[in-house]
Backbone as numpy.savetxt, mean C-alpha at the origin, in Angstrom:
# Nx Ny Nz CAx CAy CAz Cx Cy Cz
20.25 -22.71 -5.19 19.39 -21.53 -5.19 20.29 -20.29 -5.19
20.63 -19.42 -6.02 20.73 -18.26 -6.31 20.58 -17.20 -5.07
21.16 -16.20 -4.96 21.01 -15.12 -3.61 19.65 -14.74 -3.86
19.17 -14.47 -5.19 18.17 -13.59 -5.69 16.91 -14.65 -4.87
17.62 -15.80 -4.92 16.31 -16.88 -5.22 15.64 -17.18 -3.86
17.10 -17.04 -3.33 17.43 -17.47 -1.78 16.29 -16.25 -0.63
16.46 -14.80 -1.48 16.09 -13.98 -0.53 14.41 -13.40 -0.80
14.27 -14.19 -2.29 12.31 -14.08 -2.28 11.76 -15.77 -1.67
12.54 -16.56 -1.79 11.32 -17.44 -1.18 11.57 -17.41 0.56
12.20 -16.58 0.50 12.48 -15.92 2.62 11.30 -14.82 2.82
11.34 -14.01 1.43 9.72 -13.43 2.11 9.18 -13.87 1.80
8.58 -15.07 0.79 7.62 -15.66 0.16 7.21 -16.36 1.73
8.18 -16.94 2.11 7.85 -18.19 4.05 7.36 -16.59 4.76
8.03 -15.96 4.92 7.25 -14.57 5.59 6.64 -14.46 5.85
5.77 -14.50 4.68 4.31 -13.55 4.28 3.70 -14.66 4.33
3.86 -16.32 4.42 3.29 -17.09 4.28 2.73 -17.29 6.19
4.07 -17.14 6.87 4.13 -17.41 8.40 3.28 -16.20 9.33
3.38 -15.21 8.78 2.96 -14.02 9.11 1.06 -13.93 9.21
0.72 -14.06 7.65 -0.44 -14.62 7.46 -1.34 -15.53 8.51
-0.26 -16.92 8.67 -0.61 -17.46 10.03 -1.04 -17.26 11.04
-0.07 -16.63 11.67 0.05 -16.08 13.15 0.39 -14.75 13.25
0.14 -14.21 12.86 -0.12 -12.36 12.63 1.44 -12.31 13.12
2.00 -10.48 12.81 2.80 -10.22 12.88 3.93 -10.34 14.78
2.76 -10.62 15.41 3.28 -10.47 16.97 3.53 -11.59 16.89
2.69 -13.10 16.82 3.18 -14.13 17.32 4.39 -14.55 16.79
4.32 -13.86 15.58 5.29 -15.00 14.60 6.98 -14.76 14.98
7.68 -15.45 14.72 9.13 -15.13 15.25 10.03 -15.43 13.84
11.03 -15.34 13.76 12.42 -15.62 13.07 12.34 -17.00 13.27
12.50 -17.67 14.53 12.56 -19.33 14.19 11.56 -19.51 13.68
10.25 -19.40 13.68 8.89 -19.89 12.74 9.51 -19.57 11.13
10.29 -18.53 10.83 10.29 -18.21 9.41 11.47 -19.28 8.81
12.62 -19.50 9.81 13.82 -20.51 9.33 13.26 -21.88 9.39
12.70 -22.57 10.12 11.65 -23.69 10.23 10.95 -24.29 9.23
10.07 -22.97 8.80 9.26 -22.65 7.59 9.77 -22.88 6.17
10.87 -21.88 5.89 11.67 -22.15 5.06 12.56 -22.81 4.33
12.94 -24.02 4.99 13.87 -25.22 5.32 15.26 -24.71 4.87
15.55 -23.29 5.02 16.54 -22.63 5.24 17.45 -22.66 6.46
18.68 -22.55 6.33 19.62 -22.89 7.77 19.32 -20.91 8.64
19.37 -21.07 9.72 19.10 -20.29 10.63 20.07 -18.95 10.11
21.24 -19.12 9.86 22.50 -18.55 8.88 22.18 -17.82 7.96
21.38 -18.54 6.98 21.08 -18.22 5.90 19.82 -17.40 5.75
18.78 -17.19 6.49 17.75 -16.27 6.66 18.72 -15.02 7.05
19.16 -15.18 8.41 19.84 -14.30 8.74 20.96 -13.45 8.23
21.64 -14.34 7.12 21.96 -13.12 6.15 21.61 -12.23 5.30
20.38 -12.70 5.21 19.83 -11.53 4.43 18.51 -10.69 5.28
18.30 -11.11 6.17 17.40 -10.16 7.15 17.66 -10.57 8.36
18.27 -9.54 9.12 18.80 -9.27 10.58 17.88 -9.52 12.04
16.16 -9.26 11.33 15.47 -9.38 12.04 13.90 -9.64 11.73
13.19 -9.61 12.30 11.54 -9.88 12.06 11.41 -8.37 11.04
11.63 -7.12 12.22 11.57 -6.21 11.31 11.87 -5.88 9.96
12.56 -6.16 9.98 13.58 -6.23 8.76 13.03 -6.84 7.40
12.48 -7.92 7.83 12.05 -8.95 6.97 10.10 -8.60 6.62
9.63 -7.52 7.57 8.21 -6.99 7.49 8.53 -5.68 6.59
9.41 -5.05 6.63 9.92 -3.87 6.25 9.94 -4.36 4.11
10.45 -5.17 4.51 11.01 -5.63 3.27 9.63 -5.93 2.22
8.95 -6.54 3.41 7.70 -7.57 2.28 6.72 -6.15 1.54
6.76 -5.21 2.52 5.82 -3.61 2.54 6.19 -2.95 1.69
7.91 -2.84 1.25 8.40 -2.16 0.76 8.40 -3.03 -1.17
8.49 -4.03 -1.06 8.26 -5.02 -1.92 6.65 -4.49 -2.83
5.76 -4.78 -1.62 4.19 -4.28 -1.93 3.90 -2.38 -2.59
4.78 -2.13 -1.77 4.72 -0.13 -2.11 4.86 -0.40 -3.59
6.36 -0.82 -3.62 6.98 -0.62 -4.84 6.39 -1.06 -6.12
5.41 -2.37 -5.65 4.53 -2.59 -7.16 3.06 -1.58 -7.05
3.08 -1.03 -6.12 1.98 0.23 -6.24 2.07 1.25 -6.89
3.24 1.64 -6.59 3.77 2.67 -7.52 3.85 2.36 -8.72
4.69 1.18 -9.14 4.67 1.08 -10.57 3.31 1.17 -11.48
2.68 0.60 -10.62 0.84 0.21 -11.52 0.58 1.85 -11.14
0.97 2.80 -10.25 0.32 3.84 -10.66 1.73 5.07 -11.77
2.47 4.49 -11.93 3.15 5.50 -12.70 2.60 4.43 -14.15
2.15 3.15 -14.31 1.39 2.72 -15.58 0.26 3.40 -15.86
-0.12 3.74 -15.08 -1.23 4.51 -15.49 -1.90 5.49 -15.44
-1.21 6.51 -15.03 -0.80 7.85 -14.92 -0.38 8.37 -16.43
0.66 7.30 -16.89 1.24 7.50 -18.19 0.32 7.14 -19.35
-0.48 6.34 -18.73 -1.62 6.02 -20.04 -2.72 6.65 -20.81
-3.05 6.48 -21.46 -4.41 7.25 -22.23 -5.35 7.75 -20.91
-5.99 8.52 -21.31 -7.47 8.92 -20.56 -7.62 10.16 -19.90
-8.66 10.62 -19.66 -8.85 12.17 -18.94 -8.79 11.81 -16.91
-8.42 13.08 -16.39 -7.90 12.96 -15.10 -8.66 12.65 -14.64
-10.32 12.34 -14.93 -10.96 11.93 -13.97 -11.10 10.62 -14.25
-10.97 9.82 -15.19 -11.01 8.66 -15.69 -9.63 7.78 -14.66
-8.66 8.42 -14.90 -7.05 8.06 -14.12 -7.76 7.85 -12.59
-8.34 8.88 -12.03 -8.63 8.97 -10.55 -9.72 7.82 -10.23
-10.65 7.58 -11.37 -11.39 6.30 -10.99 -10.76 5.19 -11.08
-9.89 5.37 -12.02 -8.61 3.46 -12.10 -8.06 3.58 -10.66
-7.79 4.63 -10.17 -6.24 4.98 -8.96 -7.61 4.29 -8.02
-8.44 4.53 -7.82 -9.33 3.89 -6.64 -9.46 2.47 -6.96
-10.18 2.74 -7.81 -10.59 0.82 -8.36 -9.24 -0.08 -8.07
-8.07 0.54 -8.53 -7.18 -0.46 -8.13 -6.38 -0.47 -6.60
-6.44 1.01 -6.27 -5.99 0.74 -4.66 -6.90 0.16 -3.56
-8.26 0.03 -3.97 -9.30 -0.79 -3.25 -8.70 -2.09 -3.81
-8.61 -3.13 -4.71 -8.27 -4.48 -4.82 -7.10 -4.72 -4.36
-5.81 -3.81 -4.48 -4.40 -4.36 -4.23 -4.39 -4.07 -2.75
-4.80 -3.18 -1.59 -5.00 -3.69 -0.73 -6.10 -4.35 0.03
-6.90 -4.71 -0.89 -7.90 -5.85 -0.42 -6.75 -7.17 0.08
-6.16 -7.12 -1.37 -5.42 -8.51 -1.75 -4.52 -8.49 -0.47
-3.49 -7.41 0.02 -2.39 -7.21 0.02 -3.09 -7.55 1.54
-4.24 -6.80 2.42 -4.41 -7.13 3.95 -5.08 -8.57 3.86
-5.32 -9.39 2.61 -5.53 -10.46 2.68 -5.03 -11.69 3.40
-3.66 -11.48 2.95 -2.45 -12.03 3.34 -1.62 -11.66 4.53
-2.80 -10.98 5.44 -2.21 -10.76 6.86 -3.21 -10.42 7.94
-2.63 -10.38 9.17 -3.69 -10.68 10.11 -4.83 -9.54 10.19
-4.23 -8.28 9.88 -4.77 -7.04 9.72 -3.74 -5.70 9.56
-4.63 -4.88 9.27 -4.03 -3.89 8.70 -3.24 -3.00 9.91
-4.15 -3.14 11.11 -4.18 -2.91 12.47 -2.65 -2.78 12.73
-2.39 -4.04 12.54 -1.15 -4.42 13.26 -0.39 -4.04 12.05
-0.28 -3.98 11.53 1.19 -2.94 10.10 1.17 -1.64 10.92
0.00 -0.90 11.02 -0.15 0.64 11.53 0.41 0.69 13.14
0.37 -0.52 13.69 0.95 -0.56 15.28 2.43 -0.59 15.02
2.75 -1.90 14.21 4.06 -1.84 14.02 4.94 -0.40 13.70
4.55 0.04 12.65 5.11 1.08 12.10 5.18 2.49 12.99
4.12 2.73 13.88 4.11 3.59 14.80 5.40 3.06 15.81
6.00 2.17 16.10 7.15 1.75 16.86 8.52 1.25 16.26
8.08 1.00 14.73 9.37 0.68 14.13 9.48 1.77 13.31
11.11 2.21 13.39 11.35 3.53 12.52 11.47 3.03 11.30
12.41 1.93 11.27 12.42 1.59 9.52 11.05 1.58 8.87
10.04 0.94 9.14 8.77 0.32 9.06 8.25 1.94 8.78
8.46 3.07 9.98 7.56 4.25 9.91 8.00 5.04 8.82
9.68 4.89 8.71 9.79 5.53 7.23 9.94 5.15 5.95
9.23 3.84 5.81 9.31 3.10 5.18 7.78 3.59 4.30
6.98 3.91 5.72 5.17 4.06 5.17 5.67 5.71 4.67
6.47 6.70 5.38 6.32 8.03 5.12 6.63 8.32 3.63
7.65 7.37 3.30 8.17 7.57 1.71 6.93 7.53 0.81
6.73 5.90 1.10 5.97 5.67 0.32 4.47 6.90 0.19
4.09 7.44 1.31 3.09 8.06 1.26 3.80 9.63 0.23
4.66 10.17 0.72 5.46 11.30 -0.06 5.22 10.86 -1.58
5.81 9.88 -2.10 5.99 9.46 -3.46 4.10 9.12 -3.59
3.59 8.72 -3.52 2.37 8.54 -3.13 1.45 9.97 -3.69
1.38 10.82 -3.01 1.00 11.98 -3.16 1.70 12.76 -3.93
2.98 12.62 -4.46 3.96 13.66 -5.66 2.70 13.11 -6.92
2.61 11.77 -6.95 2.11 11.26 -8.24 0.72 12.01 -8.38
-0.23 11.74 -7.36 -1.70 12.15 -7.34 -1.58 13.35 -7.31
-0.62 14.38 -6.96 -0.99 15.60 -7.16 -0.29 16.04 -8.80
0.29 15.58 -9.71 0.61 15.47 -10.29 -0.93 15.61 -11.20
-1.08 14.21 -11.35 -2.79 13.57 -12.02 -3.85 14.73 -11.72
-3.48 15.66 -10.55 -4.93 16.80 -10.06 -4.50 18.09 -10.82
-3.15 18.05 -11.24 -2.98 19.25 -12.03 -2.75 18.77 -13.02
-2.76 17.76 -13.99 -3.19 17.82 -15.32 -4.92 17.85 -15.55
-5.44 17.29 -14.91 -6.71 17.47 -14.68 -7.30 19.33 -14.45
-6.14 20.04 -14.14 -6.43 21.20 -13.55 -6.10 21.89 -14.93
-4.82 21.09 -15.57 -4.47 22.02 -16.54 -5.67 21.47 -18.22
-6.13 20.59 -17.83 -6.96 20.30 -18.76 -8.45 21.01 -19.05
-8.34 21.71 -18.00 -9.91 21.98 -17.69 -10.75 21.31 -16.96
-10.46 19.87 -16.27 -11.60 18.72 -16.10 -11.52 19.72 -14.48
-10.42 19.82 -13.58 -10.99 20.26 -12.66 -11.12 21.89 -12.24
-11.40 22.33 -11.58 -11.37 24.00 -11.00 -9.62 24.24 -10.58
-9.69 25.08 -10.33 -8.47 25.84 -9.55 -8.36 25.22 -8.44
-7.23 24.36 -7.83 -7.60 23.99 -6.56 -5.88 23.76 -6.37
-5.80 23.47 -4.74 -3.66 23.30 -4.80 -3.98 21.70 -4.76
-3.07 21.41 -5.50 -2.93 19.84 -6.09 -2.52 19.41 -5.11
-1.58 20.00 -4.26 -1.02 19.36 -3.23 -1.42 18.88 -2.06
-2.36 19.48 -1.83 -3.66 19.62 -0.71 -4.67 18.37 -1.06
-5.09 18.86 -2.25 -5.62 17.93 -2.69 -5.36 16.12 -2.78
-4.14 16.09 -3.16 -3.31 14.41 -2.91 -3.55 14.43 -1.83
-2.99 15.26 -0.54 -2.84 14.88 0.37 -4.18 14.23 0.86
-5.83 15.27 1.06 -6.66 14.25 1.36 -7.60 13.25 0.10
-7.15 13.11 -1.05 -6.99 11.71 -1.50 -6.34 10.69 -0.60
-4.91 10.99 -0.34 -4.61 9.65 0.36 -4.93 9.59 1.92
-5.25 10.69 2.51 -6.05 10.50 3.60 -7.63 9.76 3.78
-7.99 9.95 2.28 -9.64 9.25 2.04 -9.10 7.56 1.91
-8.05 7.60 1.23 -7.97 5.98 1.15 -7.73 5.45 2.18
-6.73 6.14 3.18 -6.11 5.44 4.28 -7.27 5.40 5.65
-8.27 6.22 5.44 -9.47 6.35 6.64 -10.00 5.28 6.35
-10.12 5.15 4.74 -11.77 3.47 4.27 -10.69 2.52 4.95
-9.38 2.57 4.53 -8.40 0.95 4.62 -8.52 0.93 6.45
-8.73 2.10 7.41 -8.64 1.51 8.51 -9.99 1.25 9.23
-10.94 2.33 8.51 -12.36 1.17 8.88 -12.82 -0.11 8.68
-11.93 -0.29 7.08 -12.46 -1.48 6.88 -11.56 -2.45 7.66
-10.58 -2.02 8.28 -9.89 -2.98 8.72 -10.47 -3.54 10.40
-10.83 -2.40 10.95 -12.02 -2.58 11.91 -13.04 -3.15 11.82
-13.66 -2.93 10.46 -15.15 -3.15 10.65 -15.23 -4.11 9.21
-14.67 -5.10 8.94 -14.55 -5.73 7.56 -16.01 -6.23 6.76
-16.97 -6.50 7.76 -18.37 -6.84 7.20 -18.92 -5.60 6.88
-18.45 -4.46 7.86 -19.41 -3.86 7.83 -19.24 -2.21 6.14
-18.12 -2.89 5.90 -17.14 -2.04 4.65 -17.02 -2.93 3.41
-17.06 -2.57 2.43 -16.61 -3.08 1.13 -16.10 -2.13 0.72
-14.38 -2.69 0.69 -13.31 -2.01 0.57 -13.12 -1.33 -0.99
-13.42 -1.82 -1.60 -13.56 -1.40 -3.25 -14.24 0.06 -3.61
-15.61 -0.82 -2.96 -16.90 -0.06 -3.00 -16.04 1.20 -2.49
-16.30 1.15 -1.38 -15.67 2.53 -0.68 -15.08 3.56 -0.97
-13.66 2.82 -1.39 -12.64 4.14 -2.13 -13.75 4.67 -3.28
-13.36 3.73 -3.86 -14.88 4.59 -5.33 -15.77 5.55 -4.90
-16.57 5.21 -3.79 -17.31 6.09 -3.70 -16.65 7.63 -3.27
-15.80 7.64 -2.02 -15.46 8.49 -1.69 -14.39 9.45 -3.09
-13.93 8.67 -3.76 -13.39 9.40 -4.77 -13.83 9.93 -5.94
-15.44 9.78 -6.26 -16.62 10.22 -6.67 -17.21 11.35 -6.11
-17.39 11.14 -4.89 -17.70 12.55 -3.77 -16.75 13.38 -4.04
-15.30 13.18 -4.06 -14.13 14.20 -4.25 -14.70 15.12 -5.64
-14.44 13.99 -6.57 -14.49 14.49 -7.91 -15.76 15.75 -8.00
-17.06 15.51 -7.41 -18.01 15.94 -7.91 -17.31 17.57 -6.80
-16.89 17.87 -6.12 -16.26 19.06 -5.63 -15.05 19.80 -6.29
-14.40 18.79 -7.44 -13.17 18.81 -7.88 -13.55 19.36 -9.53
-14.32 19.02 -9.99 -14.53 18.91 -11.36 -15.31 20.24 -11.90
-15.26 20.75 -12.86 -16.18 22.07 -13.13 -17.25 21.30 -13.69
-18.05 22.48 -14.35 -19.34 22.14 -14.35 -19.71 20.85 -15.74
């Protein structure tokens, strides 16, 4: 097995162990165990639990971004872009808190782990450069009014991150999809001229 090979099926057991037994129970020996990797060999390439949660998040950001700089770059008017940017950040973290005990516990973690906390801050920075980006071509297109783009991203991703922690509370009582959509419909109809 290859380093490359060696150090995705270490988060692949991860995210598999994690899933399990949520992020508190689970330990480093559950993941070397798991892995039928020598204790050595996890540990060279992640130092710690953190380390190895940091990694799987940062793994997840990074294909977020890409699917939104795909389609940012693609055909369509800014309000069309802003209904894909929901539709798909409602499924990829549908998918993404699928595969873990809750969302709860990422937001606990990260409030105590610095890597972990600036791990979420980037991603949210890069996050909001893009969407405010998408609110001023939309601005420069005509589709929306005069408004600061920047402000604007910002509570876009505050609307997503409020549905992702209700629904993470209240999972029957939310449809996570549904949700963003809607609320980014409500935006639009304040955002958009006549």
């Amino acid at each position: 097995m290859t380093e490359h090979e060696s150090k995705a099926h270490i988060l692949a057991t991860a995210l598999a162990v994690f899933a399990e037994k949520g992020f508190a129970r689970a330990s480093m020996n559950d993941v070397v165990r798991t892995s039928g990797l020598s204790k050595g060999g996890v540990y060279w390439h992640f130092k710690s639990k953190d380390d190895l949660i940091t990694a799987i998040f940062d793994h997840f950001f990074v294909e977020q971004l890409a699917q939104l700089d795909e389609m940012l770059a693609g055909e369509g008017t800014a309000v069309t872009k802003l209904m894909q940017l929901a539709s798909q950040t409602g499924q990829s973290v549908a998918a993404m808190a699928s595969q873990f005990p809750t969302p709860l516990e990422f937001y606990a973690l990260a409030s105590r782990e610095a890597g972990l906390q600036t791990l979420l801050q980037t991603h949210f920075q890069s996050y909001e450069t893009k969407i405010a980006a998408l609110v001023a071509q939309g601005i420069s297109n005509g589709e929306f009014r005069s408004v600061d783009s920047q402000a604007t991203a910002k509570t876009i991703v505050a609307l997503f991150e409020g549905v992702l922690l209700i629904w993470a509370i209240s999972p029957d009582l939310v449809d996570l999809g549904t949700q963003v959509e809607t609320a980014v419909q409500l935006l639009l109809q304040g955002l958009q001229t006549t």
